[in-house]
Biopython code that builds the backbone (N, CA, C, O; Angstrom):
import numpy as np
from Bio.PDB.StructureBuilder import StructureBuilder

atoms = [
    (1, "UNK", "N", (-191.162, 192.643, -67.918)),
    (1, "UNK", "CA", (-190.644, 191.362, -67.485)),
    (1, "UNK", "C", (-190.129, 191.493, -66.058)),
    (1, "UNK", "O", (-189.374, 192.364, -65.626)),
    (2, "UNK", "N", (-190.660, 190.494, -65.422)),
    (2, "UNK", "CA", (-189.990, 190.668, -63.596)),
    (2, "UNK", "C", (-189.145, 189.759, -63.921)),
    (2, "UNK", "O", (-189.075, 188.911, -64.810)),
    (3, "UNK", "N", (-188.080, 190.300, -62.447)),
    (3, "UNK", "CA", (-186.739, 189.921, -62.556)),
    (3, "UNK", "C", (-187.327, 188.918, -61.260)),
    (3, "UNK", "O", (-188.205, 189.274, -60.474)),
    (4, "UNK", "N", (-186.624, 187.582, -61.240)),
    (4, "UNK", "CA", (-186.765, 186.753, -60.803)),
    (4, "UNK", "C", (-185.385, 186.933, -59.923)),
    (4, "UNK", "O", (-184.318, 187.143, -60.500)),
    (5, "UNK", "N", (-185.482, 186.824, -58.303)),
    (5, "UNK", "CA", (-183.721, 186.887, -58.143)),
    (5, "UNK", "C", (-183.174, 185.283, -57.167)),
    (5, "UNK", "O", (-183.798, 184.767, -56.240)),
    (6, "UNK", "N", (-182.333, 184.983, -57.550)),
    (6, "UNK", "CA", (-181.531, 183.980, -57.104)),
    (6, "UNK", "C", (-180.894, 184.015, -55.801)),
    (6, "UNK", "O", (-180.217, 184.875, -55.237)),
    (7, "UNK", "N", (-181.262, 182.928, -55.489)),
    (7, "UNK", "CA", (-180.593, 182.938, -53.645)),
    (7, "UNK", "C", (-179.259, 182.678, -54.405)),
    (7, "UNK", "O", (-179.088, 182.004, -55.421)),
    (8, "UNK", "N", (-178.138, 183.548, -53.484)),
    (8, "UNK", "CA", (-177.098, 183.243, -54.008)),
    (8, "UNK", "C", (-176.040, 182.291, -53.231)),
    (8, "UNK", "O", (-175.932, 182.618, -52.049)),
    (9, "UNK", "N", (-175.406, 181.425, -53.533)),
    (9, "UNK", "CA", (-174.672, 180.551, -52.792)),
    (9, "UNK", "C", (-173.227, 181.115, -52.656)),
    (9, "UNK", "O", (-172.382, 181.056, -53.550)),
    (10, "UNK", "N", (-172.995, 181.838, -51.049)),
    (10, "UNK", "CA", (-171.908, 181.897, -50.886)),
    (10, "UNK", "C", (-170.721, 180.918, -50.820)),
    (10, "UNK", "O", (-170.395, 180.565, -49.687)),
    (11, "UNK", "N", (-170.295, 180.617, -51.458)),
    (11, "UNK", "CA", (-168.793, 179.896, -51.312)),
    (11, "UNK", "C", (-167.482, 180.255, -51.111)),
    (11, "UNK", "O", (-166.825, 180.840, -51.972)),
    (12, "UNK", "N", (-167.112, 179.984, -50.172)),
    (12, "UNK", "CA", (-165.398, 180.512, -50.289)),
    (12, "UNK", "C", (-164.461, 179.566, -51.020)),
    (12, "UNK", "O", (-164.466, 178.422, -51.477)),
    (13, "UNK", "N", (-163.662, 180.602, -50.903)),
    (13, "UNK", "CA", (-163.191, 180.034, -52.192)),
    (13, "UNK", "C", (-162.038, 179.256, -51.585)),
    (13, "UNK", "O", (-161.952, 179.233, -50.357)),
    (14, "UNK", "N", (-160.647, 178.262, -52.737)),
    (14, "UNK", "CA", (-159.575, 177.372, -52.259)),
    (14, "UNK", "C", (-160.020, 176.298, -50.978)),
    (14, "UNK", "O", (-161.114, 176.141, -50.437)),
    (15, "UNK", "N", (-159.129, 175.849, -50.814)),
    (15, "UNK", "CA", (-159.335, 174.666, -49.575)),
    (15, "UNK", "C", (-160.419, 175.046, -48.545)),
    (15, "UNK", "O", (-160.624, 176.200, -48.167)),
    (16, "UNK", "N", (-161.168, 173.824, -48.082)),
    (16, "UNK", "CA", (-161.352, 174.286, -46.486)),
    (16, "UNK", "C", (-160.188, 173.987, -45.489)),
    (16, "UNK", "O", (-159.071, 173.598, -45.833)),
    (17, "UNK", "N", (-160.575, 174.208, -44.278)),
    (17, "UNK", "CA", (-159.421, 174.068, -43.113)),
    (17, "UNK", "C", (-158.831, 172.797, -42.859)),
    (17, "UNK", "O", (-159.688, 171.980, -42.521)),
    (18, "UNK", "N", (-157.825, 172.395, -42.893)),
    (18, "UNK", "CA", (-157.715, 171.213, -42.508)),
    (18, "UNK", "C", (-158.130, 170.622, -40.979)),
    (18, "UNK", "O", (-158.553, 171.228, -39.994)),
    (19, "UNK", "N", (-157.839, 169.213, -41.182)),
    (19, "UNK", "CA", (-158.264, 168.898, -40.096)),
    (19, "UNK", "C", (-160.229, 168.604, -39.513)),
    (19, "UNK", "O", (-161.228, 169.229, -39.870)),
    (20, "UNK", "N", (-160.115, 167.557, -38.649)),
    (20, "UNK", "CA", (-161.534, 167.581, -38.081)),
    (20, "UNK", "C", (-162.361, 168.507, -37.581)),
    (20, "UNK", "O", (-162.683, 168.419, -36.396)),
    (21, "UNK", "N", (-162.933, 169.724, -38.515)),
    (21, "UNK", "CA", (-163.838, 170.611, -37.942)),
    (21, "UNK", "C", (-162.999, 171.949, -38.342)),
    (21, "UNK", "O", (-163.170, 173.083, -37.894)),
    (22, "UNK", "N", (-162.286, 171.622, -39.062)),
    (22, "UNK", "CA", (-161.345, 172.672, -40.011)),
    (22, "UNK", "C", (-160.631, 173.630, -38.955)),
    (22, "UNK", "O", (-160.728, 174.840, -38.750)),
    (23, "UNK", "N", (-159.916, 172.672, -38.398)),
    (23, "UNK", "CA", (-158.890, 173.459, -36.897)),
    (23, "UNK", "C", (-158.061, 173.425, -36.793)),
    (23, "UNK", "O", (-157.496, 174.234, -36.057)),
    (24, "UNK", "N", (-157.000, 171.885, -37.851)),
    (24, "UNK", "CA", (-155.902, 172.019, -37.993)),
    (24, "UNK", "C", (-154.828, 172.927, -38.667)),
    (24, "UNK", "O", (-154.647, 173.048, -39.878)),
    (25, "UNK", "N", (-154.170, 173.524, -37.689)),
    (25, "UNK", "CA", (-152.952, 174.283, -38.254)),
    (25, "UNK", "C", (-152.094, 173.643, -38.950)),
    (25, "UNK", "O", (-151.406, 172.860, -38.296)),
    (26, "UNK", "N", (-151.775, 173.731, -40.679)),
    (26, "UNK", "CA", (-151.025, 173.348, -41.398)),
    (26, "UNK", "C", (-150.242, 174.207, -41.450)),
    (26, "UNK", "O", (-149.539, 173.884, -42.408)),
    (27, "UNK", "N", (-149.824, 175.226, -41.012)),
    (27, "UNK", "CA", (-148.538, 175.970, -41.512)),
    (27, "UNK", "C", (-147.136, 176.008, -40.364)),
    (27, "UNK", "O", (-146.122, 176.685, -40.195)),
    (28, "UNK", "N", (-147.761, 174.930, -39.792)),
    (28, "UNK", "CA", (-146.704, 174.133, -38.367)),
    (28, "UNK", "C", (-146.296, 173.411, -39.131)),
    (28, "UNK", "O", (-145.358, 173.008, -38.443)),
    (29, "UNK", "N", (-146.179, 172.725, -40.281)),
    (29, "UNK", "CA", (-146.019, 171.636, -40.510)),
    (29, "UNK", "C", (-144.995, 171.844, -41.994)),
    (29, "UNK", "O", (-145.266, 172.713, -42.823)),
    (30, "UNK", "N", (-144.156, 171.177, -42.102)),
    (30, "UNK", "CA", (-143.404, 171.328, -43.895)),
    (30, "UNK", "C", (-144.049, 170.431, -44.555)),
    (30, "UNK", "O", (-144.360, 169.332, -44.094)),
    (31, "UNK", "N", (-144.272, 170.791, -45.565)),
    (31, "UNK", "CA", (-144.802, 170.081, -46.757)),
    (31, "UNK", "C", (-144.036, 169.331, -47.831)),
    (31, "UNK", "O", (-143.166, 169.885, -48.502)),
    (32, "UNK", "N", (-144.312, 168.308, -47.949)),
    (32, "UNK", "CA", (-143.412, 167.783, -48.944)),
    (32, "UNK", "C", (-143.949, 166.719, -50.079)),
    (32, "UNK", "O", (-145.180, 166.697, -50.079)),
    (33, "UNK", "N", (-143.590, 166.176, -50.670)),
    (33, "UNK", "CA", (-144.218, 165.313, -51.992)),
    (33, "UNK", "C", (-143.836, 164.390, -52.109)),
    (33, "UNK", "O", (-142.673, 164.507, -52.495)),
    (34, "UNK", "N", (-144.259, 162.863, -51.951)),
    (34, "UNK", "CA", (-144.220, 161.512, -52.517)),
    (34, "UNK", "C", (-144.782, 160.975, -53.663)),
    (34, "UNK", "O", (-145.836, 161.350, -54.177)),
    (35, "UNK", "N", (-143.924, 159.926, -54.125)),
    (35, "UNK", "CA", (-144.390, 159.523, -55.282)),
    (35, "UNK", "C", (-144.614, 158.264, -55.052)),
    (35, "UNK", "O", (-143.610, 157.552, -55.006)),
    (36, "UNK", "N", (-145.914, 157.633, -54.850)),
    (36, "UNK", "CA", (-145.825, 156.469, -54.302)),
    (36, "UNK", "C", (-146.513, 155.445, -55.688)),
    (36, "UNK", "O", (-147.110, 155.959, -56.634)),
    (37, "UNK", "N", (-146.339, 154.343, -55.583)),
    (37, "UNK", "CA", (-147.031, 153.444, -56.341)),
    (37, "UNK", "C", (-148.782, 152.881, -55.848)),
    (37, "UNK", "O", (-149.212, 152.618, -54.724)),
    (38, "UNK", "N", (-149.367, 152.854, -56.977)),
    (38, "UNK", "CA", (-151.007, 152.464, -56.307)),
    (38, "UNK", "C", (-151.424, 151.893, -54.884)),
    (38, "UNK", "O", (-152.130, 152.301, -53.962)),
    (39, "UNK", "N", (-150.613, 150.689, -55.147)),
    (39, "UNK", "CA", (-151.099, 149.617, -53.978)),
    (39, "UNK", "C", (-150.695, 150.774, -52.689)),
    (39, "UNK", "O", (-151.513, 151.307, -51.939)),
    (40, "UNK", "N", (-149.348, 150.955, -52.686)),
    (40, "UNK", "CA", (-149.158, 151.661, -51.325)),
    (40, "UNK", "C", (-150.351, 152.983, -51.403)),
    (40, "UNK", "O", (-151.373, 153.046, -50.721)),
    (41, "UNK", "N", (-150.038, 153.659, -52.098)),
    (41, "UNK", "CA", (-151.101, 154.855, -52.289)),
    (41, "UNK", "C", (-152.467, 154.197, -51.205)),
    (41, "UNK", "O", (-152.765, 154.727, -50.134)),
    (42, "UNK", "N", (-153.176, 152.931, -51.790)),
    (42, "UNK", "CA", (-154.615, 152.173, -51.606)),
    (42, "UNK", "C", (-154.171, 152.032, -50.096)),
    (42, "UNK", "O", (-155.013, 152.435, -49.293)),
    (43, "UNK", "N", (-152.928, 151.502, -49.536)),
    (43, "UNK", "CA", (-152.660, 151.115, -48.132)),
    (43, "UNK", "C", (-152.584, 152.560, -47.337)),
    (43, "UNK", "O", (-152.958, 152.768, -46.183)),
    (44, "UNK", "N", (-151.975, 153.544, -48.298)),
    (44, "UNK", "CA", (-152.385, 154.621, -47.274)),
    (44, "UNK", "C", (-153.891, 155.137, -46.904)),
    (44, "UNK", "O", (-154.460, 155.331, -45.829)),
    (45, "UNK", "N", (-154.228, 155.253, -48.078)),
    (45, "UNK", "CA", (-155.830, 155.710, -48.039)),
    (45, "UNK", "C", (-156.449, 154.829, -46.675)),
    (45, "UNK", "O", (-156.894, 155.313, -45.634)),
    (46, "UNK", "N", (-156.344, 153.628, -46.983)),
    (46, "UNK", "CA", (-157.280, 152.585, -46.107)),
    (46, "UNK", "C", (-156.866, 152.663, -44.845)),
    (46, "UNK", "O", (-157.665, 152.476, -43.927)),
    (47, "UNK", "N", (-155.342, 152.998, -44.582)),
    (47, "UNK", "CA", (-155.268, 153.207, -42.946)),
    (47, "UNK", "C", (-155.655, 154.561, -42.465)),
    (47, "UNK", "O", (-155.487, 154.855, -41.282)),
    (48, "UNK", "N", (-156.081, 155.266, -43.179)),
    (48, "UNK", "CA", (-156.597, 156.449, -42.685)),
    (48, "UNK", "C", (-157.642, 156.655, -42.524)),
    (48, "UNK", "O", (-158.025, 157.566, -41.790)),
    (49, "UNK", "N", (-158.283, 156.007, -43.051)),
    (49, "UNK", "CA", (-159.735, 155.511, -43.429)),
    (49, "UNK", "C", (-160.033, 154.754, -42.102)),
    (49, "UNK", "O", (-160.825, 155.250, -41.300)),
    (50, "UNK", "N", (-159.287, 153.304, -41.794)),
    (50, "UNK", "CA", (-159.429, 152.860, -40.535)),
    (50, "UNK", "C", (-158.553, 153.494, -39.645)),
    (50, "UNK", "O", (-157.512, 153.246, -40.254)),
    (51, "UNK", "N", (-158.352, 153.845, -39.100)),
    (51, "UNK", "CA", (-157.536, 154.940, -38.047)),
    (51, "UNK", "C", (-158.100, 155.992, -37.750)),
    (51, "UNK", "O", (-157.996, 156.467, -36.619)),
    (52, "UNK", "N", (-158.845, 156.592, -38.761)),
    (52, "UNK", "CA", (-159.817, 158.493, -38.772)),
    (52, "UNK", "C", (-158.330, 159.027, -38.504)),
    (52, "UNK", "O", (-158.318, 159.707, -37.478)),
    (53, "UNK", "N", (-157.282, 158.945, -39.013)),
    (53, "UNK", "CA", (-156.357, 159.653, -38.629)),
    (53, "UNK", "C", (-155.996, 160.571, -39.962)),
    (53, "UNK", "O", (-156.740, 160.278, -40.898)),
    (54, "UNK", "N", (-155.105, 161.537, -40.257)),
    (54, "UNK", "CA", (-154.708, 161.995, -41.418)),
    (54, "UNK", "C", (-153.748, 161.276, -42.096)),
    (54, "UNK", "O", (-153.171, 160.415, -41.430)),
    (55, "UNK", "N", (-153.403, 161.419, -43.345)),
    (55, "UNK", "CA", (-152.158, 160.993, -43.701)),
    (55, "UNK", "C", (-151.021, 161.072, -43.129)),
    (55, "UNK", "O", (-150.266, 160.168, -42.770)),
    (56, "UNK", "N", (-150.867, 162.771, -43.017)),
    (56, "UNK", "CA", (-149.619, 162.893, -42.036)),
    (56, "UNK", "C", (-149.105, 162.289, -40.731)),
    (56, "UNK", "O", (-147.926, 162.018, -40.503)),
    (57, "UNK", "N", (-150.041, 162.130, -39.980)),
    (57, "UNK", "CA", (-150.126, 161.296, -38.985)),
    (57, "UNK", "C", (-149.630, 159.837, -38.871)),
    (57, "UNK", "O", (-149.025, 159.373, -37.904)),
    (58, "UNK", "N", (-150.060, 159.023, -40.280)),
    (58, "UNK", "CA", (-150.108, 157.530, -40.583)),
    (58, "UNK", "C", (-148.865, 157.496, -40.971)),
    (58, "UNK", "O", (-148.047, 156.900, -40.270)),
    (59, "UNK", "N", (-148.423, 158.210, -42.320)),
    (59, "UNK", "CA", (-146.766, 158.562, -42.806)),
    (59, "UNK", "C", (-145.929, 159.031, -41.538)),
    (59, "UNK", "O", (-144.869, 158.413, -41.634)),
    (60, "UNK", "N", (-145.889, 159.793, -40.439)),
    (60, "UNK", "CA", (-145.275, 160.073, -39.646)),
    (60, "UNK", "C", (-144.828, 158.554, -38.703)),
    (60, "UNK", "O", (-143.747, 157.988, -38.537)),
    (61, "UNK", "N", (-146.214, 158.264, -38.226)),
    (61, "UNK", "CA", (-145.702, 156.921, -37.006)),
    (61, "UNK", "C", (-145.530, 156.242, -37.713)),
    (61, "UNK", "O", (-145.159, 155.436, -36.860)),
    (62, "UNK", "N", (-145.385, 155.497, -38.942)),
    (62, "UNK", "CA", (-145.389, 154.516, -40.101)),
    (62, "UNK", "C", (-143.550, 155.043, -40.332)),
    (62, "UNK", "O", (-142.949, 154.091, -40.831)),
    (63, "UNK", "N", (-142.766, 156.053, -40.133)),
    (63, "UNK", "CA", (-141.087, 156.493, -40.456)),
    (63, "UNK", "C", (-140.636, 155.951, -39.022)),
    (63, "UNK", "O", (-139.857, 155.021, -38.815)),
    (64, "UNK", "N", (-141.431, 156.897, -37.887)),
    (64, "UNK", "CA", (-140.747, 156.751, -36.386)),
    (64, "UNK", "C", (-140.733, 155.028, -36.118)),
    (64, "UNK", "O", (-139.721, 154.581, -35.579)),
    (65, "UNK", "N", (-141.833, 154.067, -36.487)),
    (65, "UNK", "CA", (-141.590, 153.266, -36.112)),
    (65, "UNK", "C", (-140.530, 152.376, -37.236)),
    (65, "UNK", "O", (-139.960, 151.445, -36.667)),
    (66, "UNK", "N", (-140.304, 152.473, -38.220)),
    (66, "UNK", "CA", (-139.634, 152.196, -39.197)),
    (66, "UNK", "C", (-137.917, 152.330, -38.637)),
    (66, "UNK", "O", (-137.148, 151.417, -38.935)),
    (67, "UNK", "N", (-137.396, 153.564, -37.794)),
    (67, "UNK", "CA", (-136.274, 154.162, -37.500)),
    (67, "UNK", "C", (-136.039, 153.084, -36.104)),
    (67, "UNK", "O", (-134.950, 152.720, -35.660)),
    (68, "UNK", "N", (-137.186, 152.775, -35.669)),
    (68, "UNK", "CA", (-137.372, 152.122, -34.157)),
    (68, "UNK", "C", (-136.855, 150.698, -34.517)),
    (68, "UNK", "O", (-136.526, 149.897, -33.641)),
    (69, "UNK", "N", (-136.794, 150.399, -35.962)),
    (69, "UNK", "CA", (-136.567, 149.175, -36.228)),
    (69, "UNK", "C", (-135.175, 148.546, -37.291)),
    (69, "UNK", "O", (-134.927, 147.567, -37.995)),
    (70, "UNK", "N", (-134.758, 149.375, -37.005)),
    (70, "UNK", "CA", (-132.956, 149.722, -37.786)),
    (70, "UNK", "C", (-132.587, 149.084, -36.435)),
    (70, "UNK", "O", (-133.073, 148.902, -35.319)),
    (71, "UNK", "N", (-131.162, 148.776, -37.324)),
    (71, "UNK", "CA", (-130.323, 147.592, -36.515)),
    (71, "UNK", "C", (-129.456, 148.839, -35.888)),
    (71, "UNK", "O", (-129.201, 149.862, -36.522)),
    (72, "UNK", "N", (-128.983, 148.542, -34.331)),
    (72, "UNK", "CA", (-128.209, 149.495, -33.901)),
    (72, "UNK", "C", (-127.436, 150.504, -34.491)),
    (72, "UNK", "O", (-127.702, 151.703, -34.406)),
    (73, "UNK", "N", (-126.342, 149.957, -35.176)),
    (73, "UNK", "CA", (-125.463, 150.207, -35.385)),
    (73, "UNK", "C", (-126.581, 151.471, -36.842)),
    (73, "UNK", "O", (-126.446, 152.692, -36.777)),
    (74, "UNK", "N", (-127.207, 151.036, -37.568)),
    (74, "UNK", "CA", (-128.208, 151.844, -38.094)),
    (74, "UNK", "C", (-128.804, 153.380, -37.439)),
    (74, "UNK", "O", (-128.574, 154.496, -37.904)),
    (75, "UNK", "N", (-129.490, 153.100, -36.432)),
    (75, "UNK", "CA", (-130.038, 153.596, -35.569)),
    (75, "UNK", "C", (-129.152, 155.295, -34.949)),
    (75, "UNK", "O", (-129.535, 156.432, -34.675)),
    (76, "UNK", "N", (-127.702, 154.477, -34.977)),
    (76, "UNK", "CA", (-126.816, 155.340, -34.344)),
    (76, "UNK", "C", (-126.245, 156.749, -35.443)),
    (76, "UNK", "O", (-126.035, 157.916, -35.110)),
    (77, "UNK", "N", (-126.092, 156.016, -37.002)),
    (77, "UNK", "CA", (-125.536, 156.645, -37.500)),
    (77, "UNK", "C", (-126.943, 157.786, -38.171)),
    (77, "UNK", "O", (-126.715, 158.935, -38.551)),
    (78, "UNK", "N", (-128.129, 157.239, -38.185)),
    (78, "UNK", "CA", (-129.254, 158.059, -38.156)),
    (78, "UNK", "C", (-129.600, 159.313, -37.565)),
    (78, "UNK", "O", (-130.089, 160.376, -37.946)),
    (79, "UNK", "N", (-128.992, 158.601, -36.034)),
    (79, "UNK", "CA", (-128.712, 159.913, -35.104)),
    (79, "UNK", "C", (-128.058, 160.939, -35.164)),
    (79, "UNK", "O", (-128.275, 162.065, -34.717)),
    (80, "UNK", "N", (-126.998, 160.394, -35.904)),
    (80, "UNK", "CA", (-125.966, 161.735, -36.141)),
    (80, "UNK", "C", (-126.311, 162.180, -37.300)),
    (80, "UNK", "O", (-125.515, 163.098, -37.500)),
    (81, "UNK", "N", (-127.185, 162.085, -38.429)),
    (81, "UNK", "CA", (-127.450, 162.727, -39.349)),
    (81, "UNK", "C", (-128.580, 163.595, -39.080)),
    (81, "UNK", "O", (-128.644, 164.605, -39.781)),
    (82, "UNK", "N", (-129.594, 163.392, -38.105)),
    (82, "UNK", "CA", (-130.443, 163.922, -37.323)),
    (82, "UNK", "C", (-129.890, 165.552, -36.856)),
    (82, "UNK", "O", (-130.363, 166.674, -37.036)),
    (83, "UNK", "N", (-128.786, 165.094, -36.247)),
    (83, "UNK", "CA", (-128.126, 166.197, -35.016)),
    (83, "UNK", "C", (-127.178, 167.046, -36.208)),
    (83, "UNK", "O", (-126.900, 168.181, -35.820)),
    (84, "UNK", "N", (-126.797, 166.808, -37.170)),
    (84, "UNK", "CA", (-125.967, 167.448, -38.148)),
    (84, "UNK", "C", (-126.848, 169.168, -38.862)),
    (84, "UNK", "O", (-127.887, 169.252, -39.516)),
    (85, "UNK", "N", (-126.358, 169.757, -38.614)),
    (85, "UNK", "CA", (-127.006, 171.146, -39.265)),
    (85, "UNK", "C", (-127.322, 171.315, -40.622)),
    (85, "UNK", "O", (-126.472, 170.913, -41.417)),
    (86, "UNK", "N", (-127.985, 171.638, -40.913)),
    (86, "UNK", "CA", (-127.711, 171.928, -42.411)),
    (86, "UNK", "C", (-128.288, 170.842, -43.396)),
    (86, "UNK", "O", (-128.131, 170.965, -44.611)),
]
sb = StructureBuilder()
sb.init_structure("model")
sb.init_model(0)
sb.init_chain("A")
sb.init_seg("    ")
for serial, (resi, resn, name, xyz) in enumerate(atoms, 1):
    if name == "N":
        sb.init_residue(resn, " ", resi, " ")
    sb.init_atom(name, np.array(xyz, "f"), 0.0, 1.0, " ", f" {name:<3s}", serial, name[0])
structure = sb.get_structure()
């Protein structure tokens, strides 16, 4: 009986790289976990989707501009929880 042999398909293994063209450095970055409800979940997907941007990216300017929009007196005491250690 001949042995018939199989091209073998290298795969590596776990994630690929993040990022466009697998270049992004994720270990710059902290990781953390939301629990979001569908619809928002669907609104994140879709702005990333229209944007080509990542999540992180969309969740990031989606807080900064959120903080941009606190009422002064908001704004201020934000700051000092910002600047607080620990």
């Amino acid at each position: 009986m001949a042995r018939t042999s199989r091209k073998k398909n290298k795969q590596l293994l776990g994630r690929p790289p993040a990022g466009k063209g697998g270049v992004a450095v994720t270990k710059d970055y902290v990781q953390t976990t939301l629990r979001l409800d569908m619809a928002t979940k669907e609104l994140l997907d879709a702005l990333t989707r229209l944007l080509g941007r990542s999540q992180r990216e969309v969740a990031g300017d989606a807080l900064i501009l959120y903080a941009r929009r606190l009422r002064v007196s908001d704004q201020e005491l934000l700051a000092g929880l910002l600047h607080r250690k620990g």
